[in-house]
C-alpha positions in Angstrom: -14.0 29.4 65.1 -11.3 27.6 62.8 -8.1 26.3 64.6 -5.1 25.6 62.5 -2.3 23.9 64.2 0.6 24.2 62.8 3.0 20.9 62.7 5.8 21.2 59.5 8.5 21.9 61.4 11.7 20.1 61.7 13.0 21.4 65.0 16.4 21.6 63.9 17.3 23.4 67.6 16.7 20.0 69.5 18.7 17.7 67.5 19.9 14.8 68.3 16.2 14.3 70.0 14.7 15.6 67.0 15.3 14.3 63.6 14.1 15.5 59.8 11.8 12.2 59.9 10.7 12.3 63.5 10.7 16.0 64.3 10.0 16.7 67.8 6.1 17.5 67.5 5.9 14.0 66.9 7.8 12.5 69.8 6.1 10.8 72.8 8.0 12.3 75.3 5.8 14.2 77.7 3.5 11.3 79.5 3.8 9.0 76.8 1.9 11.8 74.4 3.3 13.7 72.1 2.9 17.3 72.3 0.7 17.5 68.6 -1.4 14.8 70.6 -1.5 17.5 73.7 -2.5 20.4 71.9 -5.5 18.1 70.5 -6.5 17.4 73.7 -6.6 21.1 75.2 -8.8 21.8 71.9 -10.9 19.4 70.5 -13.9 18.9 74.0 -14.5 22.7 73.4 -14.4 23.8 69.8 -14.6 19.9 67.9 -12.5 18.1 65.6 -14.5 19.3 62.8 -13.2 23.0 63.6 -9.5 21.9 63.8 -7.1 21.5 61.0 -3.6 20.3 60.9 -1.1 21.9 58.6 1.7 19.9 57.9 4.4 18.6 55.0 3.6 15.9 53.0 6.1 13.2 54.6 4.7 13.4 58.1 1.1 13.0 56.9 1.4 9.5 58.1 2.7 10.5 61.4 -0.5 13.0 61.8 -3.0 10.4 61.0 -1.4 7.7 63.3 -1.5 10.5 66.7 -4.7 12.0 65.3 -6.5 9.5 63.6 -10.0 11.2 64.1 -8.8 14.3 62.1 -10.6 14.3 58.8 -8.4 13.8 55.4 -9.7 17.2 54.2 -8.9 18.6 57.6 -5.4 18.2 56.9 -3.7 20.7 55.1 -0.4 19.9 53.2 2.5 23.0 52.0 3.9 21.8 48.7 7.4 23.1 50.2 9.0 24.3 53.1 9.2 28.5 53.0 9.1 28.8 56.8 5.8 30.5 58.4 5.1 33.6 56.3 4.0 31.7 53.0 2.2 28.8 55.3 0.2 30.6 56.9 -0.9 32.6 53.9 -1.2 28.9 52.5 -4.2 27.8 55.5 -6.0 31.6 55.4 -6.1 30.5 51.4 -7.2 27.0 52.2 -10.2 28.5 54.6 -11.5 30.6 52.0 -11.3 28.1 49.5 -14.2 26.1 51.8 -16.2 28.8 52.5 -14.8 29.9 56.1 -15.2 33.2 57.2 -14.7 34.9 60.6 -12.9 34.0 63.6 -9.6 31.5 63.1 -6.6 31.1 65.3 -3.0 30.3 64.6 -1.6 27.8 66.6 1.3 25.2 66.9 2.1 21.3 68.0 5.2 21.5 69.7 4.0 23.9 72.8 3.3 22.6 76.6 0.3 24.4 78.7 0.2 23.4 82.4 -3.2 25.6 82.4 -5.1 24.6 79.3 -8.2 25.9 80.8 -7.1 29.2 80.4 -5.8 28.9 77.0 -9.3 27.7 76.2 -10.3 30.6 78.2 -8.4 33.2 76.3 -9.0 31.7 72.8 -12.9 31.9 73.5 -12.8 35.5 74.7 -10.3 36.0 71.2 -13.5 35.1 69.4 -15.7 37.0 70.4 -13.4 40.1 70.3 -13.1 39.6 67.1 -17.1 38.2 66.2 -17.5 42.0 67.2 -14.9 43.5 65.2 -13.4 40.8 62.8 -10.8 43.8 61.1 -8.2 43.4 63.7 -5.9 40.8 65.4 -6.1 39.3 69.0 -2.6 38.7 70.6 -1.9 36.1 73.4 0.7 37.3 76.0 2.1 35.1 78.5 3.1 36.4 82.0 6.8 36.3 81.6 8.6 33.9 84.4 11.9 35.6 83.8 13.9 37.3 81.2 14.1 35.4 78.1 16.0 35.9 75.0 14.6 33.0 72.7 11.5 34.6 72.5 9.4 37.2 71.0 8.0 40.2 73.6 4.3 41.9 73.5 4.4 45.5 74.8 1.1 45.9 76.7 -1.1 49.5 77.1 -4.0 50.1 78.9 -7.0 48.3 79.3 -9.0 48.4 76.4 -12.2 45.9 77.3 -13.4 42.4 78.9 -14.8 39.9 77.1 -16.6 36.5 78.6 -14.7 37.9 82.2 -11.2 38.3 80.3 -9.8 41.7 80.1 -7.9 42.6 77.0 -5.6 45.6 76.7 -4.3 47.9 74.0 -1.2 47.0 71.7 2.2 48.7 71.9 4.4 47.0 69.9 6.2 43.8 69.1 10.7 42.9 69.6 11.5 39.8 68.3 14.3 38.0 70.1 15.9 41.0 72.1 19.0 40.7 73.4 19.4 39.7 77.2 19.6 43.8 78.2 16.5 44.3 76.8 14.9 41.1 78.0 15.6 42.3 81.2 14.7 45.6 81.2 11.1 44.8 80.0 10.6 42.5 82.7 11.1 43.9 85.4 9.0 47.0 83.8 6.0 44.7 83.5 4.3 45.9 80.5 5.5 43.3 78.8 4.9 40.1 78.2 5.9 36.9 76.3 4.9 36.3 72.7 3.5 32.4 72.5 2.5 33.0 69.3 -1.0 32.3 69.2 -2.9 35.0 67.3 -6.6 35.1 66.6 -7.8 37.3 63.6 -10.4 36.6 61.0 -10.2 35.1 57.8 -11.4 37.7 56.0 -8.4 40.5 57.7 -5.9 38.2 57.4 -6.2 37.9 53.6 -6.1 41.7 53.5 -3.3 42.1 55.7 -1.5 40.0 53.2 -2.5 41.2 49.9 -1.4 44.9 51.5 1.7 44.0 53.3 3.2 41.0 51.5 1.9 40.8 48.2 4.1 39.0 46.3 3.8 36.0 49.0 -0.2 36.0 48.8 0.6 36.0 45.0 2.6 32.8 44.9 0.4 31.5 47.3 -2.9 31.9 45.2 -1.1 31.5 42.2 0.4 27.6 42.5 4.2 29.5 43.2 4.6 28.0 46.6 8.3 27.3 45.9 8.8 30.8 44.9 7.2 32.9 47.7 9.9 35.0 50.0 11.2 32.2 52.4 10.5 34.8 55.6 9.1 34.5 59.0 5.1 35.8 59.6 6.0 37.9 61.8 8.4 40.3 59.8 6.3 39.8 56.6 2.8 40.7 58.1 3.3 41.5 62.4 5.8 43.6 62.3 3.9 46.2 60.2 0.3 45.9 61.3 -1.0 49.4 62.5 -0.7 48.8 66.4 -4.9 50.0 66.3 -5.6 46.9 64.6 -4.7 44.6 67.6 -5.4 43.8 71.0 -3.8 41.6 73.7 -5.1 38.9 76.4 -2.6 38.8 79.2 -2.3 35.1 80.1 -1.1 32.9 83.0 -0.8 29.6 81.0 2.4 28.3 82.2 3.1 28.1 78.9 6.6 26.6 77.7 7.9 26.0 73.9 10.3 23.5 74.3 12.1 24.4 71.1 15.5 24.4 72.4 17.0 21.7 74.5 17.6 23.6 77.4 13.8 25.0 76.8 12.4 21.7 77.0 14.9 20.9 80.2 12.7 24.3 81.7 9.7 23.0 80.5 10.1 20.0 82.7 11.9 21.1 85.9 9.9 22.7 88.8 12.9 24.8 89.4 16.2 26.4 87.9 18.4 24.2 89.7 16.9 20.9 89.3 18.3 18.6 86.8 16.1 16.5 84.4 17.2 13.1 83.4 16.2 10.2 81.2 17.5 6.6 80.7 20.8 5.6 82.4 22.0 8.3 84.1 24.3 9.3 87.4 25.1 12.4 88.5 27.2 14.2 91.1 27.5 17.4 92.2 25.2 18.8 89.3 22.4 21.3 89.0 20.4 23.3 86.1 21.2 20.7 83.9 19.5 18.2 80.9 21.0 14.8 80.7 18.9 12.4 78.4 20.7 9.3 77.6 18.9 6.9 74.8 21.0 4.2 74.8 19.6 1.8 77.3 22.9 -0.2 77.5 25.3 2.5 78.0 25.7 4.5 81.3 26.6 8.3 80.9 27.6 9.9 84.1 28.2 13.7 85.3 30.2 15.2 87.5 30.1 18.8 88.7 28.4 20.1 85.3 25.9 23.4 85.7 23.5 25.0 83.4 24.7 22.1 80.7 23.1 19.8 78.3 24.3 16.5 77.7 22.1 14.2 75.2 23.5 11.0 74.0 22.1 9.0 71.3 22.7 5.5 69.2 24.2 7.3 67.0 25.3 11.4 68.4 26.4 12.9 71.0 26.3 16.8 71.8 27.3 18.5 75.0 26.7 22.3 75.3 26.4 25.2 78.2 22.6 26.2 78.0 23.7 29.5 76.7 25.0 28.1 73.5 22.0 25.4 72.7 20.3 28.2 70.5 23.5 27.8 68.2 22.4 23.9 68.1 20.4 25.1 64.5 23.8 26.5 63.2 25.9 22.8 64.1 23.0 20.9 62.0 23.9 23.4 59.3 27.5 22.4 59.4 26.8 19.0 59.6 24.9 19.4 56.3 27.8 21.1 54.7 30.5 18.7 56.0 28.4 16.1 54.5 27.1 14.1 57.7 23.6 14.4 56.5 22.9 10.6 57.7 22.5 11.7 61.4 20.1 14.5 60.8 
């Protein structure tokens, strides 16, 4: 099976920590690794460097070959612009078929955290061979969820539908991206559904179809040289979204997966509990709880007192503070920054 790990983004949601030119799949934050380097190392033992490709944008290259530096040149795949995930993956099922790979290939990402890689390994095995024996549909990984949350996609799960290498896999009920909090919590407690982690398997040869049937001008300025002109969209409203729920299947997992995409994500990602606080550099609290407070400046002291659910991260050169329920609008403040012309501390 083919592996593409995706690692373009910016991570405009966990600015100031992550920057245009050192976006946060890049940072050596968790263990002195970063998490590209982590998802290398829950991969390569079992399926090879060989089978692994990096997507990326042409200014990190460098940063890719200096935390991978046994990935092949030509397993390196470049997108000529950025036209978020729709067009790029298109891009890497193009780039497979250009060198001769058919069947099995999963989609997965750099900035993700796994406290269980062995069964991620696990579930991507039994993903191949689901689809080795039927390579027209798509395999869909769905975390347990640990409580109701509304940064996320949600899988609705049916009924057992088959095992595979000891896994069981179920039927496919549908898809909400990014529900709001009601929902959230109403599919939670109904357990049938589980979180979306994004990892799909499929095969080459269905995912080019799905594309050419469901988004056809985006496989057509894909193959075409167009890049800059495809449909700047997300994959899964341009392909998931519509794919006839017969054509997919889904492998409950217990991962303890975390995408520390937002700064109160990664402050989740880290803590063994709600309440517990996560700090780094200089940093003293009081009367605190549920709280990120990273401080980067190694001769300044930042201090706290009586803060909950809050995020406090203090750079050399910005500041923000905001309640954990607003850190999603964090994305929204870099666009203002842009527009107020303060482009020098993105």
């Amino acid at each position: 099976m083919k592996l593409i790990i995706f690692a373009g983004g910016i991570g405009t949601r966990l600015w100031p920590l992550s920057r245009q030119n050192s976006p946060k799949q890049f940072d050596k934050i968790f263990s002195g690794k970063s998490t590209l380097q982590l998802a290398i190392d829950r991969l390569a033992p079992t399926f090879g460097m060989e089978n692994i490709f990096i997507q990326t944008i042409d200014r990190f290259k460098p940063s890719v070959i200096e935390q991978v530096p046994e990935i092949a040149d030509s397993n390196i795949i470049i997108e000529p612009a950025r036209r978020n995930l729709a067009p790029a993956v298109c891009l890497a099922v193009t780039e497979l078929e250009k060198r001769g790979h058919i069947g099995p290939m999963a989609l997965l990402w750099a900035d993700h955290l796994m406290e269980y890689p062995d069964k991620f390994v696990a579930a991507l095995r039994a993903g191949e061979n689901i689809i080795n024996d039927d390579p027209g549909r798509f395999v869909f990984l769905g975390e347990e969820p640990r409580f109701a949350n509304n940064n996320l996609g949600w899988i609705k799960v049916g009924k057992k539908a088959g095992t595979e290498n000891n896994v069981d896999y179920y039927s496919f009920e549908g898809w909400k991206y990014k529900p709001d909090m009601a929902v959230c919590e109403t599919m939670f407690s109904s357990g049938k559904a589980y979180w979306n982690p994004g990892y799909f398997i499929t095969s080459v040869e269905f995912l080019l179809d799905q594309y050419k049937t469901l988004a056809p001008d985006i496989y057509k300025a894909v193959t075409s040289g167009n890049y800059s002109e495809a449909e700047e969209t997300h994959f899964d409203r341009a392909i998931i979204e519509k794919v006839d729920l017969s054509k997919a299947v889904v492998i409950k997992t217990n991962m303890g997966w975390s995408d520390p995409g937002t700064l109160y994500a990664l402050k989740e990602a880290l803590a063994d509990t709600t309440e517990e606080n996560v700090t780094l550099g200089n940093i003293t609290e009081l009367n605190t709880s549920d709280s990120l407070l990273y401080n980067l400046e190694k001769d300044k002291l930042v201090t706290a007192v009586g803060l909950k659910g809050m995020v406090v991260v203090n750079t050399k050169d910005a500041l923000v503070v905001a309640p954990k329920e607003e850190v999603v609008n964090i994305s929204n403040l870099v666009k203002k920054l842009k527009t107020e012309g303060k482009e020098r501390y993105l």
